[in-house]
Steps between C-alpha positions, in 0.01 A plus 500: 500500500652566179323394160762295282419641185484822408130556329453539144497884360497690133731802493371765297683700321411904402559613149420781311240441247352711214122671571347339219615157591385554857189657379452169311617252797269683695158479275563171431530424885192678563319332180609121666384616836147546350458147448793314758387597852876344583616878354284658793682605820219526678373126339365215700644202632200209528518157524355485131796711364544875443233719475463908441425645813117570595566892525658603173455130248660532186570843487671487815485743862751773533783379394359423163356823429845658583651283254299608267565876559903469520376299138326829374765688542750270338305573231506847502129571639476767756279374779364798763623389871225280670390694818600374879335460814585784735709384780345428805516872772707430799334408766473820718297584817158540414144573676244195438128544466502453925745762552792326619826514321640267314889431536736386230566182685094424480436465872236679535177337681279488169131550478336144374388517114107455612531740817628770236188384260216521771653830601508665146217334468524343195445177566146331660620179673215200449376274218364693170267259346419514151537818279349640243456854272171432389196683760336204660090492453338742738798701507590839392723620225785737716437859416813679353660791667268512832563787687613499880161541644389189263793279640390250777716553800798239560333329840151448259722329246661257756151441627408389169795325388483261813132443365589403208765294631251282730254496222801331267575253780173371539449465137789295514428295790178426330618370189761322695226286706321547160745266298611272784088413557 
């Protein structure tokens, strides 16, 4: 199907313009912008009207700003150049954490997020309960800069940790069947 009319356009025509009066077009532009979110190219379109965008308002995203540079140096200000991100490496064959090699097509079998965690260890799976930095009554203060010999061993700590863990559960249960009662 061909539409019958052609649709409506503006041709715009380039001319060569003095710096000062671009300089001024251009502050003006920028002025207006600050208080017509219209101006904005990255503005809103609502159902209520136009509105500045939620990431950069009246002073505009990164558009704006740029504007506002190029307007700088219209004037004759020197501005130092605003760094870049670094470009993303190439993707390259690589050794994971697991050992096997990773291939720049990425189909290498990878290791789950958590399996990687529990192995390294950094993570304890389970509920936490409540926190706090304060040294609950009865307990002691932690001693600063124990030695080895001082240190409980790692199965001693588990031990206690799961302790403490039941002990939390039950005090929950028991304010649970506290508040329902």
């Amino acid at each position: 199907m061909h539409a019958e009319t052609v649709p409506p356009y503006v041709s715009v025509s380039s001319q060569v313009i003095a710096q000062a009066d671009a300089s001024q077009i251009l502050e003006k532009y920028i002025l207006n912008s600050e208080s017509h979110p219209h101006l904005h190219p990255d503005a809103l379109i609502t159902p209520t009207g136009v509105t500045f965008s939620s990431h950069g308002g009246p002073t505009g995203g990164v558009v704006m700003h740029n504007l506002r540079r190029i307007a700088a140096g219209l004037r004759g200000e020197y501005l130092e150049p605003e760094a870049t991100p670094e470009p993303e490496e190439p993707r390259s064959s690589k050794k994971s954490k697991t050992g096997k090699e990773a291939t720049t097509d990425g189909t290498e079998d990878w290791q789950s997020m958590s399996e990687w965690e529990k192995e390294e260890g950094q993570i304890e799976v389970g509920e936490v309960g409540e926190r706090s930095n304060v040294v609950q009554e009865g307990g002691e203060a932690p001693e600063v800069g124990k030695s080895d010999e001082q240190k409980v061993d790692k199965e001693t700590r588990k031990q206690l940790k799961k302790q403490r863990a039941k002990q939390l559960r039950k005090e929950k249960e028991q304010a649970k069947e506290g508040k329902s009662t």
